[in-house]
Every structure is written in structure tokens, then in C-alpha cells.
PDB file as gemmi writes it, atoms N, CA and C in Angstrom:
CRYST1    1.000    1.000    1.000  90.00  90.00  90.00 P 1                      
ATOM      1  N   UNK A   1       0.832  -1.173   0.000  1.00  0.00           N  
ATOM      2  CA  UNK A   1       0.000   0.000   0.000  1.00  0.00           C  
ATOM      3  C   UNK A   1       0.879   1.240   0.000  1.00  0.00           C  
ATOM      4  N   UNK A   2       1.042   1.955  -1.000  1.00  0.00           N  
ATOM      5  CA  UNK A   2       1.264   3.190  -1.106  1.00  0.00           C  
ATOM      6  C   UNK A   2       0.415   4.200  -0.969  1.00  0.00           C  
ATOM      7  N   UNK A   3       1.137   5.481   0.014  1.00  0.00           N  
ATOM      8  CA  UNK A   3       0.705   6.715   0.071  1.00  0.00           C  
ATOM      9  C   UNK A   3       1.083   7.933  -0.718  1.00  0.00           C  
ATOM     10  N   UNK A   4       0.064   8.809  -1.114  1.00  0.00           N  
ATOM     11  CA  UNK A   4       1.044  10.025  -1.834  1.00  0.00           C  
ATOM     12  C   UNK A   4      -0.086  11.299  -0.708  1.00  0.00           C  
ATOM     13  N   UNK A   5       0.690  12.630  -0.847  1.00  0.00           N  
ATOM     14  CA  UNK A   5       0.781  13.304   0.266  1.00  0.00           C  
ATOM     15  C   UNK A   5      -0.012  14.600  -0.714  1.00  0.00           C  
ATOM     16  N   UNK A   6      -0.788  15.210  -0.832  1.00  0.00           N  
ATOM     17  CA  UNK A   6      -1.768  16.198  -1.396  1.00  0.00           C  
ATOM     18  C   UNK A   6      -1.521  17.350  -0.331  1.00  0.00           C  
ATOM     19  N   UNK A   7      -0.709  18.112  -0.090  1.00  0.00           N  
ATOM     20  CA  UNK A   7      -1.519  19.513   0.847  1.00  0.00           C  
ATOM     21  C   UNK A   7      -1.375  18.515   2.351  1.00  0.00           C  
ATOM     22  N   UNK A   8      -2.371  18.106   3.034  1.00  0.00           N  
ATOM     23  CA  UNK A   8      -2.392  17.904   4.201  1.00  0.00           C  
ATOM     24  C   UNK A   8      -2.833  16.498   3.942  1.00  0.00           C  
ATOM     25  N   UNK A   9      -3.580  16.479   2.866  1.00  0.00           N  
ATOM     26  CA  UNK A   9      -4.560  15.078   2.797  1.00  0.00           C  
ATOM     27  C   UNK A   9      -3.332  13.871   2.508  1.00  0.00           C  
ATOM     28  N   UNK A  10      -3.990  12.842   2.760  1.00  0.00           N  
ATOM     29  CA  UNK A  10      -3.062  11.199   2.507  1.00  0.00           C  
ATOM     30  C   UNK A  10      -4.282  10.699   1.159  1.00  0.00           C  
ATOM     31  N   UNK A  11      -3.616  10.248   0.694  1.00  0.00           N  
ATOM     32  CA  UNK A  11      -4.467   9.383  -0.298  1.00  0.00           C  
ATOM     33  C   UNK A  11      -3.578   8.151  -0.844  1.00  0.00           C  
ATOM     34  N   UNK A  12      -4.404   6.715  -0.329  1.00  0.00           N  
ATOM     35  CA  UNK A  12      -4.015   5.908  -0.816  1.00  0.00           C  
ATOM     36  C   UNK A  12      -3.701   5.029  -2.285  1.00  0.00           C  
ATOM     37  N   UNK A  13      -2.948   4.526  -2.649  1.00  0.00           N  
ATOM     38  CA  UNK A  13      -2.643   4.177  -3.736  1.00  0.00           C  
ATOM     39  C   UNK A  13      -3.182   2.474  -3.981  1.00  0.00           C  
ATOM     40  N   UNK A  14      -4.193   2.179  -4.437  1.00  0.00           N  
ATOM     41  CA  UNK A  14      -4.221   0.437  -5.091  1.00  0.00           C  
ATOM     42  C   UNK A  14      -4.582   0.580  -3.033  1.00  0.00           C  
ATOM     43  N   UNK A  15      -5.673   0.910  -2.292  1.00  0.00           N  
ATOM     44  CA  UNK A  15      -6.115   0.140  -1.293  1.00  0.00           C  
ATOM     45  C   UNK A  15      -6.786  -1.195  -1.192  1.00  0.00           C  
ATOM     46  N   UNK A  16      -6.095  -2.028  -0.517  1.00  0.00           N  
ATOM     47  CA  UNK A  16      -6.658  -3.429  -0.359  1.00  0.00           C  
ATOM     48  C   UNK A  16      -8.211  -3.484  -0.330  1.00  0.00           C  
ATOM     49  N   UNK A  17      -8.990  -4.444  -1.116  1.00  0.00           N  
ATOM     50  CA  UNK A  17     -10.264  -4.782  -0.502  1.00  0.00           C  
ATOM     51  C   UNK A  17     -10.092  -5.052   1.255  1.00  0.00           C  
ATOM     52  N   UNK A  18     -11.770  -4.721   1.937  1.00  0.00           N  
ATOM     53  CA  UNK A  18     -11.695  -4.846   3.104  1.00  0.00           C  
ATOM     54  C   UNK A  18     -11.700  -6.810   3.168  1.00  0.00           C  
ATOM     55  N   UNK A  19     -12.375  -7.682   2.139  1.00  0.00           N  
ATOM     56  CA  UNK A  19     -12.183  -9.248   2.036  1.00  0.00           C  
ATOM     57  C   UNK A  19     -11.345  -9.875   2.476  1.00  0.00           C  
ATOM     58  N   UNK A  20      -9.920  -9.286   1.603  1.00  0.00           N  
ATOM     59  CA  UNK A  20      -8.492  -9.615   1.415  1.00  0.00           C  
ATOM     60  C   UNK A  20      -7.820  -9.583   3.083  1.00  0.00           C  
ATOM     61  N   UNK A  21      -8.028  -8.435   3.409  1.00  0.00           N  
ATOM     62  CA  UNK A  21      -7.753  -7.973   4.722  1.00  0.00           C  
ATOM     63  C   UNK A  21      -8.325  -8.976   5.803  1.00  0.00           C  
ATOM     64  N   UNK A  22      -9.592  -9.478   5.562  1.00  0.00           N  
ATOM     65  CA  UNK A  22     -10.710 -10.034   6.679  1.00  0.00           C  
ATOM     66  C   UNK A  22      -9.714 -11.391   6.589  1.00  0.00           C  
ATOM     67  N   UNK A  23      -9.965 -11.856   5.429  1.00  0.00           N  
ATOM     68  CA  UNK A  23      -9.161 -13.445   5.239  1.00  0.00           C  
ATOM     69  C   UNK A  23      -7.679 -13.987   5.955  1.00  0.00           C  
ATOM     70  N   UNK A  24      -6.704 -12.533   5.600  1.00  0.00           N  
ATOM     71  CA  UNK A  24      -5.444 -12.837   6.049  1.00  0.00           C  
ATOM     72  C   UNK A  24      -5.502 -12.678   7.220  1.00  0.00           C  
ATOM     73  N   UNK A  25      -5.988 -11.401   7.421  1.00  0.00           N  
ATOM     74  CA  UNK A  25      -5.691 -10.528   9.241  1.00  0.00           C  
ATOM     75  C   UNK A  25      -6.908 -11.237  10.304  1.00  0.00           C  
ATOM     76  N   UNK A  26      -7.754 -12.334   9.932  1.00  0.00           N  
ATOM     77  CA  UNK A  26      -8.518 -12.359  10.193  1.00  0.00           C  
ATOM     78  C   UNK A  26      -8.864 -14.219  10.705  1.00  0.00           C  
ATOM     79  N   UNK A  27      -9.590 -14.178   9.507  1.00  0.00           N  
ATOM     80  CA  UNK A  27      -9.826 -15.754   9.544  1.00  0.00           C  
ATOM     81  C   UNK A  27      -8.770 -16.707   9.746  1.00  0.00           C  
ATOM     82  N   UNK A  28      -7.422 -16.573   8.550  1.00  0.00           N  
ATOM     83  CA  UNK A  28      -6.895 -17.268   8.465  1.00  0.00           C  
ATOM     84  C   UNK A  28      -5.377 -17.161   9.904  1.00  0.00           C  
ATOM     85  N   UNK A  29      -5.579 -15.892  10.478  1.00  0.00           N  
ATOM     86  CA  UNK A  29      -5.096 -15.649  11.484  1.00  0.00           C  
ATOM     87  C   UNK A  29      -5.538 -16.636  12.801  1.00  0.00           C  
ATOM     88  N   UNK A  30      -7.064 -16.532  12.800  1.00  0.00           N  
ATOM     89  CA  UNK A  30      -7.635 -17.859  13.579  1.00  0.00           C  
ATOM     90  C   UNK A  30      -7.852 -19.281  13.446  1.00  0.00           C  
ATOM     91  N   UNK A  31      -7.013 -19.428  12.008  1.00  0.00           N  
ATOM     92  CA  UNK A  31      -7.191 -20.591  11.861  1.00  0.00           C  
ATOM     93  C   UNK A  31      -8.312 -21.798  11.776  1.00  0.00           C  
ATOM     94  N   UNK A  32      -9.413 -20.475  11.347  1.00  0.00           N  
ATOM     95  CA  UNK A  32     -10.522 -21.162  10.704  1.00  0.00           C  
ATOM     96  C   UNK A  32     -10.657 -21.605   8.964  1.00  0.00           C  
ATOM     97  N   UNK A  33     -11.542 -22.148   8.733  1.00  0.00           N  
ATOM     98  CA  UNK A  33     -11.894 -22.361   7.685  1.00  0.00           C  
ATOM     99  C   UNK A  33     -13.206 -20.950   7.145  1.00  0.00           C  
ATOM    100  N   UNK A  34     -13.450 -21.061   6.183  1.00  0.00           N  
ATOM    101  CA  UNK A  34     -14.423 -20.025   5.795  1.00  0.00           C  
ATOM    102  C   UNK A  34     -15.977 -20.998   6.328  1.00  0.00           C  
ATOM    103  N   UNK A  35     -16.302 -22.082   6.365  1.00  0.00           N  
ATOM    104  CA  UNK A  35     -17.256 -22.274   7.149  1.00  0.00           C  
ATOM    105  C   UNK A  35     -17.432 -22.242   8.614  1.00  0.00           C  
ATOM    106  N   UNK A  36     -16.159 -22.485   9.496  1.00  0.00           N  
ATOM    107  CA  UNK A  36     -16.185 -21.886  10.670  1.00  0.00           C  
ATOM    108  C   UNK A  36     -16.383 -20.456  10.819  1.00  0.00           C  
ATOM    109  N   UNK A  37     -15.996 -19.921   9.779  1.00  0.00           N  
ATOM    110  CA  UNK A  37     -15.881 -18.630  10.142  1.00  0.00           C  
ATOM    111  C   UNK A  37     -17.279 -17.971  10.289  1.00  0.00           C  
ATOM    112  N   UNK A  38     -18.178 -18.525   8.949  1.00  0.00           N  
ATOM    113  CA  UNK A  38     -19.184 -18.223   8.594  1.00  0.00           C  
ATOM    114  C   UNK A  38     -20.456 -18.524   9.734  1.00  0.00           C  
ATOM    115  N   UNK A  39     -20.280 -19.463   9.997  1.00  0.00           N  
ATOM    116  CA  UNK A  39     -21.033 -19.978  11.297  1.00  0.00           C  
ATOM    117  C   UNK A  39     -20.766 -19.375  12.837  1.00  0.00           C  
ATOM    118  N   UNK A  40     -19.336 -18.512  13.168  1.00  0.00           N  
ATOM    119  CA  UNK A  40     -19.392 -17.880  14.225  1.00  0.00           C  
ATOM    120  C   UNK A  40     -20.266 -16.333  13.587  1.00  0.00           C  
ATOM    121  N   UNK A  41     -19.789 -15.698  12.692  1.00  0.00           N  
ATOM    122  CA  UNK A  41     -20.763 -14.592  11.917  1.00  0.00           C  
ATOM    123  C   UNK A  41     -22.249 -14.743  11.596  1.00  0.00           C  
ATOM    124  N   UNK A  42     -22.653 -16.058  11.991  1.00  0.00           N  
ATOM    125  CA  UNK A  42     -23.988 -16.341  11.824  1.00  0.00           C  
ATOM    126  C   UNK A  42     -24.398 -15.784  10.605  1.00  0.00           C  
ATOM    127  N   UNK A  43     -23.391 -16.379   9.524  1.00  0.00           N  
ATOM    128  CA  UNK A  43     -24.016 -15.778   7.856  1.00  0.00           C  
ATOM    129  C   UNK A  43     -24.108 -17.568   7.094  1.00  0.00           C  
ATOM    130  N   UNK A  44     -24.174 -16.964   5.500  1.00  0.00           N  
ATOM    131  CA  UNK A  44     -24.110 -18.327   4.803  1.00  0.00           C  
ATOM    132  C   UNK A  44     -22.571 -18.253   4.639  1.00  0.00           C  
ATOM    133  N   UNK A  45     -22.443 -19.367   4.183  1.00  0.00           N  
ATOM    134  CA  UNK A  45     -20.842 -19.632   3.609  1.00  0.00           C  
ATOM    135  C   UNK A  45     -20.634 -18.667   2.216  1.00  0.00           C  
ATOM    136  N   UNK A  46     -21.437 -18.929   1.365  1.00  0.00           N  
ATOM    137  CA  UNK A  46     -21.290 -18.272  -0.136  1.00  0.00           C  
ATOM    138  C   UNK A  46     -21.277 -16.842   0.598  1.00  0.00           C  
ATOM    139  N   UNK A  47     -21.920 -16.198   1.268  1.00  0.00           N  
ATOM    140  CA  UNK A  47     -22.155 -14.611   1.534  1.00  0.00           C  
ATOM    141  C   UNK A  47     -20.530 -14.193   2.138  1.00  0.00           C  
ATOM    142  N   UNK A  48     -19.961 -15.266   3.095  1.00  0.00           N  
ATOM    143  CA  UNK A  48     -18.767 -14.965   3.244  1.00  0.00           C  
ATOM    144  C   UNK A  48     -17.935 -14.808   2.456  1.00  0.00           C  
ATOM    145  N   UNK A  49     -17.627 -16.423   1.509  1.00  0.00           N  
ATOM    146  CA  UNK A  49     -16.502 -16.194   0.302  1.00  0.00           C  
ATOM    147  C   UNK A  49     -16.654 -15.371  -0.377  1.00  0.00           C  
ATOM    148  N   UNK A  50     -18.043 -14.916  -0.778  1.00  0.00           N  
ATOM    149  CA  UNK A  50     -17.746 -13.533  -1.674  1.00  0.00           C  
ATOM    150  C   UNK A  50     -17.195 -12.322  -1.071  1.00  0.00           C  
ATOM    151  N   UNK A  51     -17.533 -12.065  -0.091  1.00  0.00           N  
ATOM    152  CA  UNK A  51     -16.641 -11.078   0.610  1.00  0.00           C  
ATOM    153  C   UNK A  51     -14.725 -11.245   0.492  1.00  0.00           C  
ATOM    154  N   UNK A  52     -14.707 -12.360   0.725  1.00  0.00           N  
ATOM    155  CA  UNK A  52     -13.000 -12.453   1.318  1.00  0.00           C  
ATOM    156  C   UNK A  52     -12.640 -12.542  -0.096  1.00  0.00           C  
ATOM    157  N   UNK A  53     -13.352 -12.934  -1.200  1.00  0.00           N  
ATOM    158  CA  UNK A  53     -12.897 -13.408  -2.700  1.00  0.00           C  
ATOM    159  C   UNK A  53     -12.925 -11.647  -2.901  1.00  0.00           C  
ATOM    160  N   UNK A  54     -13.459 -10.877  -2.671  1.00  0.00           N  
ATOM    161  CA  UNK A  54     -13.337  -9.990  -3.302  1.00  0.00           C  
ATOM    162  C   UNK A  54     -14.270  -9.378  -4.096  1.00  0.00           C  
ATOM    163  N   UNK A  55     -15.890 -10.514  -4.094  1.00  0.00           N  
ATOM    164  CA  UNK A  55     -17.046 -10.162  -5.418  1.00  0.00           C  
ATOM    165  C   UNK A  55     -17.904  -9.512  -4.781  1.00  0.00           C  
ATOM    166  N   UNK A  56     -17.774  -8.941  -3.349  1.00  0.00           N  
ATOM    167  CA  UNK A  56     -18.916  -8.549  -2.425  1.00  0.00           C  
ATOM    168  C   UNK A  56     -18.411  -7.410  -1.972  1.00  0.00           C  
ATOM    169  N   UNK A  57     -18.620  -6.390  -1.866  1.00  0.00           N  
ATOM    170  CA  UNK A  57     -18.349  -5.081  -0.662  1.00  0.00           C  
ATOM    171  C   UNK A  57     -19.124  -5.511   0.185  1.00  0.00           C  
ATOM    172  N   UNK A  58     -18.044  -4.943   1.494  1.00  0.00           N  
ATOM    173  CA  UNK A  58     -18.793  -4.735   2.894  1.00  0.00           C  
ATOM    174  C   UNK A  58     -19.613  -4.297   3.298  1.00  0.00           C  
ATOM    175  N   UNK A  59     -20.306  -4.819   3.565  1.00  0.00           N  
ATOM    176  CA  UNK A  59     -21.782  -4.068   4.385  1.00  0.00           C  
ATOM    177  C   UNK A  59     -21.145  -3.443   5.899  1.00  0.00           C  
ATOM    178  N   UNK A  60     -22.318  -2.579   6.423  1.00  0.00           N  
ATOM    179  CA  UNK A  60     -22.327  -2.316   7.499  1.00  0.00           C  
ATOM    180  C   UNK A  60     -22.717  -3.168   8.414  1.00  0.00           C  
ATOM    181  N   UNK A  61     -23.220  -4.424   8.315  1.00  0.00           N  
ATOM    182  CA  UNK A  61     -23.941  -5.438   8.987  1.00  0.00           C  
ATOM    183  C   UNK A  61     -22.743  -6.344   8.856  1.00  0.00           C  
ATOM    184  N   UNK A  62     -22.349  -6.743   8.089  1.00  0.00           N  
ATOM    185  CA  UNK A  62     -21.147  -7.496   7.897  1.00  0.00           C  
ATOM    186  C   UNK A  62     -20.096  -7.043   8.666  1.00  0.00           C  
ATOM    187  N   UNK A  63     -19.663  -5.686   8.733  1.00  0.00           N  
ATOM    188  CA  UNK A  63     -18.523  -4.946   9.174  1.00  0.00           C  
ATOM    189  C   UNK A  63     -19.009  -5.429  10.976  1.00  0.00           C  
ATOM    190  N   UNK A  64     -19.699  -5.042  11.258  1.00  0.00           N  
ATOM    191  CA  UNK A  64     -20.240  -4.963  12.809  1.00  0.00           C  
ATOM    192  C   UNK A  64     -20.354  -6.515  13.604  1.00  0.00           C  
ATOM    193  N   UNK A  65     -20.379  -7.428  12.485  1.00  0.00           N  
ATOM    194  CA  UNK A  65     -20.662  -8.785  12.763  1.00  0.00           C  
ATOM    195  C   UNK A  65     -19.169  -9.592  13.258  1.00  0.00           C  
ATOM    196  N   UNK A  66     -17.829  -8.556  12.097  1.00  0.00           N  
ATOM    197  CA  UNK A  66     -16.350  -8.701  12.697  1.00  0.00           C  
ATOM    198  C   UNK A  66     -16.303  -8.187  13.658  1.00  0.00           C  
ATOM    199  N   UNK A  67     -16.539  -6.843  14.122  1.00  0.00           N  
ATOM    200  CA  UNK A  67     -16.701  -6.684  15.033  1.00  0.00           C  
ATOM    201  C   UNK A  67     -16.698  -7.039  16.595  1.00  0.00           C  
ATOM    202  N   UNK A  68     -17.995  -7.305  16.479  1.00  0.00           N  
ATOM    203  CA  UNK A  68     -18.918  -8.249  17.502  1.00  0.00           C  
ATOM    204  C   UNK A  68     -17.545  -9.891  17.858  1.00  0.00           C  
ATOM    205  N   UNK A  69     -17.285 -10.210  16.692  1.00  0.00           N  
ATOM    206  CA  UNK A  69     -17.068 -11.729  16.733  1.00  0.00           C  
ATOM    207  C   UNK A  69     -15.402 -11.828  17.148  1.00  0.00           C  
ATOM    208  N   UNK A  70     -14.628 -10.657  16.327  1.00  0.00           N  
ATOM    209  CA  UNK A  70     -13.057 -10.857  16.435  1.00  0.00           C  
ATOM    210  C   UNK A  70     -12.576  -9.621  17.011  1.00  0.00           C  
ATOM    211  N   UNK A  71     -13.411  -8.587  17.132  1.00  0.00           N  
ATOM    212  CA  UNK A  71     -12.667  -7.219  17.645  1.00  0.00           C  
ATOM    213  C   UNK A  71     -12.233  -6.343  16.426  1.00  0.00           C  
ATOM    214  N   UNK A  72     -12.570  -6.234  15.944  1.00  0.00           N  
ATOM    215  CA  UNK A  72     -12.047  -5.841  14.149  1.00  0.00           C  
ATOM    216  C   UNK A  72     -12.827  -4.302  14.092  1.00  0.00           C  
ATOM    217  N   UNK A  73     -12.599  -3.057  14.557  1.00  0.00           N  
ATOM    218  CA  UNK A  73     -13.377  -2.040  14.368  1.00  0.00           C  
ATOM    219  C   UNK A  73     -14.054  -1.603  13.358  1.00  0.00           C  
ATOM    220  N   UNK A  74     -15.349  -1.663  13.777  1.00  0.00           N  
ATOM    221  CA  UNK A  74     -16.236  -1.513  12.158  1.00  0.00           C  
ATOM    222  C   UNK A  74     -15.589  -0.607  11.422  1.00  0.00           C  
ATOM    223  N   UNK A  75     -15.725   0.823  12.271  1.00  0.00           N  
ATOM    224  CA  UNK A  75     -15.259   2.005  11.799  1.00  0.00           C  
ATOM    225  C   UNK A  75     -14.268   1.727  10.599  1.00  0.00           C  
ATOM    226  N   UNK A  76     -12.997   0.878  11.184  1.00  0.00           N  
ATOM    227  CA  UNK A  76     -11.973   1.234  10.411  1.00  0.00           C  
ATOM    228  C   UNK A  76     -12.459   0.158   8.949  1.00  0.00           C  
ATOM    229  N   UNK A  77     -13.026  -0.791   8.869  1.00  0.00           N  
ATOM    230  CA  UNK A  77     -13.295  -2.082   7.951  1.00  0.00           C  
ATOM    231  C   UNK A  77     -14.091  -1.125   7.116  1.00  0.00           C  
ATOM    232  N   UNK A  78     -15.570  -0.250   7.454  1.00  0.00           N  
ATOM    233  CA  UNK A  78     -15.882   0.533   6.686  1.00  0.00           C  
ATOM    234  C   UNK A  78     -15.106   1.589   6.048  1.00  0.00           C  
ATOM    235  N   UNK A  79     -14.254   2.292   6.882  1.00  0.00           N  
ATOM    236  CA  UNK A  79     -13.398   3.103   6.265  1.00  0.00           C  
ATOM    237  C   UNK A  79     -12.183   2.396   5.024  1.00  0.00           C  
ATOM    238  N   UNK A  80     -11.983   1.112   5.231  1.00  0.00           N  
ATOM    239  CA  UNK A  80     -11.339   0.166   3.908  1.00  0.00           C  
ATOM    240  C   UNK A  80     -12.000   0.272   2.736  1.00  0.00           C  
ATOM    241  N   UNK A  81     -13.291  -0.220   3.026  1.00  0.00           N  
ATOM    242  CA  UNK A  81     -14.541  -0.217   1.942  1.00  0.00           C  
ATOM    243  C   UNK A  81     -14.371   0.997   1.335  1.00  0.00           C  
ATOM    244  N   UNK A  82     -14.573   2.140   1.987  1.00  0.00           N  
ATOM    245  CA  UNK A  82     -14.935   3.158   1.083  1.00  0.00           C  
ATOM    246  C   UNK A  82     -13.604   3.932   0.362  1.00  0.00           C  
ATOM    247  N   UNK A  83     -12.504   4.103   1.039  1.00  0.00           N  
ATOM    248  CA  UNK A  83     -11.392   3.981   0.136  1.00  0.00           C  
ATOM    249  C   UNK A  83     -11.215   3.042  -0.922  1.00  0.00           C  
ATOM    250  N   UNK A  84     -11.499   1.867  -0.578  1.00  0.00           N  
ATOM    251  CA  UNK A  84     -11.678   0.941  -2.027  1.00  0.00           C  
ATOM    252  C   UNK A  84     -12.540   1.446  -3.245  1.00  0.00           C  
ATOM    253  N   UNK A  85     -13.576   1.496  -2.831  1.00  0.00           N  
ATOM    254  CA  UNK A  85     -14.674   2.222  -3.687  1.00  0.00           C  
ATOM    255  C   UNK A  85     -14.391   3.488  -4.369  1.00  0.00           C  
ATOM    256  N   UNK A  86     -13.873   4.189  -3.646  1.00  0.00           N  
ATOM    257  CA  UNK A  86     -13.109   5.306  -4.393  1.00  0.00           C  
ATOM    258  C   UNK A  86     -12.363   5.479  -5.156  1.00  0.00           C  
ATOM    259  N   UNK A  87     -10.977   4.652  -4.993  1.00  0.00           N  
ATOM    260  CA  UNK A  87      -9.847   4.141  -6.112  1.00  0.00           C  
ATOM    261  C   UNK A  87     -10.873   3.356  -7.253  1.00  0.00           C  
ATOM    262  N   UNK A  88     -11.549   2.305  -6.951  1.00  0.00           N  
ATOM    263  CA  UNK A  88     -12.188   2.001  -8.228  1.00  0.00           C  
ATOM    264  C   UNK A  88     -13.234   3.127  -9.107  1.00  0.00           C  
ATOM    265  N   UNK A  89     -13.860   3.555  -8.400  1.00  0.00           N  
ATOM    266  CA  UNK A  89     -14.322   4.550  -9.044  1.00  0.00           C  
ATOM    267  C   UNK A  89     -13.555   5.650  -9.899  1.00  0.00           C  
ATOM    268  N   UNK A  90     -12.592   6.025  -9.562  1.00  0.00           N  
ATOM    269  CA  UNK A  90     -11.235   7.276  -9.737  1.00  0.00           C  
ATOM    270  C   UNK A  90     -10.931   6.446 -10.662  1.00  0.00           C  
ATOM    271  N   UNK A  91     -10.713   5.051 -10.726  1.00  0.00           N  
ATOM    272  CA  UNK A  91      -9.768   4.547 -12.448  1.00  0.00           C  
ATOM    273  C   UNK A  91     -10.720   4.341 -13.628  1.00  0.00           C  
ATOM    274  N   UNK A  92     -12.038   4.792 -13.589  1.00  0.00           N  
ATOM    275  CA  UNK A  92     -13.180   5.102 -14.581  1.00  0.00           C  
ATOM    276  C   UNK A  92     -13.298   5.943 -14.354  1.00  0.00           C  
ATOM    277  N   UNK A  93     -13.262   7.251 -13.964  1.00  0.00           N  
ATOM    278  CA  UNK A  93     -13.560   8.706 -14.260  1.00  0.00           C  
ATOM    279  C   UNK A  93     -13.128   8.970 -15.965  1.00  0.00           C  
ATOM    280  N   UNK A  94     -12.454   8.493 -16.249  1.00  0.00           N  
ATOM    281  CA  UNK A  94     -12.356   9.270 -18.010  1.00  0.00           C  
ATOM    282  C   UNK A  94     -13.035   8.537 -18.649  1.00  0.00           C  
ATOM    283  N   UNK A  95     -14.121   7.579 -18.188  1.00  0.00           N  
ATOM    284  CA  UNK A  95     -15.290   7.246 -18.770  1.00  0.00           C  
ATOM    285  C   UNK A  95     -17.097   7.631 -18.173  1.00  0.00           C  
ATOM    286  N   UNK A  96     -16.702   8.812 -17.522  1.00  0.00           N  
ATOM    287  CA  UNK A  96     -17.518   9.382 -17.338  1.00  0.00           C  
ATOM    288  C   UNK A  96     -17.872  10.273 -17.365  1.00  0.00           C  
ATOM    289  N   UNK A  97     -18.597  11.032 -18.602  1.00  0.00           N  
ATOM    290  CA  UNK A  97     -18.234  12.324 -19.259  1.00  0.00           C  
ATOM    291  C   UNK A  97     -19.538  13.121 -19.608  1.00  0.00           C  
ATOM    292  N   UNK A  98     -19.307  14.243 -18.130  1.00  0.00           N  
ATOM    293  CA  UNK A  98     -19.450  15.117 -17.277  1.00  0.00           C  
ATOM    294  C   UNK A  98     -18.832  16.347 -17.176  1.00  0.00           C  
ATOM    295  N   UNK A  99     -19.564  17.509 -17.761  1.00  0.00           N  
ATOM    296  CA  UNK A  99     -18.683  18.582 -17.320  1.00  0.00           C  
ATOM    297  C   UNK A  99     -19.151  19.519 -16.338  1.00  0.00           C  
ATOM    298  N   UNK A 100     -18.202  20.092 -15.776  1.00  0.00           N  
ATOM    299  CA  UNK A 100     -18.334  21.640 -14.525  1.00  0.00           C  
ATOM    300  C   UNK A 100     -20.036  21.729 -15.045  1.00  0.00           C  
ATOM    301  N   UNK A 101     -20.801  22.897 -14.051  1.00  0.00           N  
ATOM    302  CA  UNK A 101     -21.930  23.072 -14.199  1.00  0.00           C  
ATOM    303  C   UNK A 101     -21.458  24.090 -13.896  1.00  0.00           C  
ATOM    304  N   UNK A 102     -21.864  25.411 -15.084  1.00  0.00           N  
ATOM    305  CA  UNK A 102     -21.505  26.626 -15.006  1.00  0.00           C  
ATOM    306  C   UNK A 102     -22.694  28.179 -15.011  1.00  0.00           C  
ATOM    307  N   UNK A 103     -22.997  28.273 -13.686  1.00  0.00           N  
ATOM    308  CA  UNK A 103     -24.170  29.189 -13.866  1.00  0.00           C  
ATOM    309  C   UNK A 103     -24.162  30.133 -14.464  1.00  0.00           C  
ATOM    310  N   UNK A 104     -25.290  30.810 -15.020  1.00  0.00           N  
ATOM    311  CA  UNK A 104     -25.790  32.099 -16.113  1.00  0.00           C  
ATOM    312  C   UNK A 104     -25.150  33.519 -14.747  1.00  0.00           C  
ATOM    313  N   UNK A 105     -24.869  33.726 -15.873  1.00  0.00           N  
ATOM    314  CA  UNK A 105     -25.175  34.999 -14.910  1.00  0.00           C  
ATOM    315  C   UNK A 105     -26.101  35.679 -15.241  1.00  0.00           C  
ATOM    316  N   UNK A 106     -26.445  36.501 -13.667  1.00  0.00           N  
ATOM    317  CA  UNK A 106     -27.808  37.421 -13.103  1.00  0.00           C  
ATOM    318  C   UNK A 106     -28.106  38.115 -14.178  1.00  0.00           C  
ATOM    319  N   UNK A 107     -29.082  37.797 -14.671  1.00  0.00           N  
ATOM    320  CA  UNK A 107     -29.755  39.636 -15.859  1.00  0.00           C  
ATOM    321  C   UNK A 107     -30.014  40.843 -14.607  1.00  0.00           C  
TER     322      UNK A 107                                                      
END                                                                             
């Protein structure tokens, strides 16, 4: 994970899915399987792997459920998510074509 430095702001470079993160720092840290895992989260199995695979964003229900189960601060798991979401979004912006909205001026 790279940072580049804007003015005051940080902005991350290529941020990890919050999945990727859950799997390594997480599950596979406890040495579960994704159906153990799934069964202490009281979810399905498929609802999990898509998360840790990467085909699912985090919910807020999901985030809170790590939480609850491993200590994993929602806050910060949501705050993964939405930096993710952002970088993907930001590498299609020049396919989304939109310009300034430029008001009249007053008669």
C-alpha cells in the first residue's frame, strides 16, 4: 500500500479490498476455515466467500458482525470499503463524461 501526500490530505494508492484484509488478518489468522468462520458470523458460507474473494463489498452489517465476533473495528473495515470504492471509481472517471456546471449569470 502506497501513500502520496496532497496539501495535508493522505491518499491511498491500489487500497486493499476490506475481504483480502478479513481473510489474512482475520480468519486465516484464527485458523478457521471459511465455514467456521461463517457460522461464528452467523451468515451463509457463499455470503462470506464472496466477501473475502473480493465479489462482495462490505456491508455495514457485515462490518459490525467482525466486530462483535473478532474485535475488528467496524469504523476502520468501513473506512477500507470506502477507500476501495473510491480508487475504483477514480480509475473510470475518463469514462464518465461530465462537465463543470456553469451558472448564467444574473440579468
Amino acid at each position: 500500500m502506497k501513500t502520496i501526500t496532497e496539501g495535508k490530505a493522505m491518499r491511498m494508492l491500489k487500497p486493499v479490498h476490506p475481504g483480502h484484509f478479513l481473510r489474512s488478518e482475520v480468519i486465516e489468522a484464527h485458523h478457521l476455515s471459511v465455514t467456521e468462520a461463517a457460522k461464528v458470523l452467523r451468515v451463509s458460507r457463499p455470503t462470506l466467500s464472496s466477501l473475502l474473494n473480493a465479489k462482495a463489498d462490505l456491508s455495514g452489517d457485515m462490518a459490525l458482525r467482525f466486530e462483535k465476533a473478532f474485535g475488528v473495528d467496524m469504523e476502520t473495515l468501513m473506512r477500507m470499503q470506502n477507500s476501495y470504492d473510491i480508487t475504483q471509481t477514480r480509475s473510470r472517471a475518463k469514462d464518465i463524461r461530465v462537465q463543470r456546471y456553469q451558472p448564467r449569470p444574473a440579468a
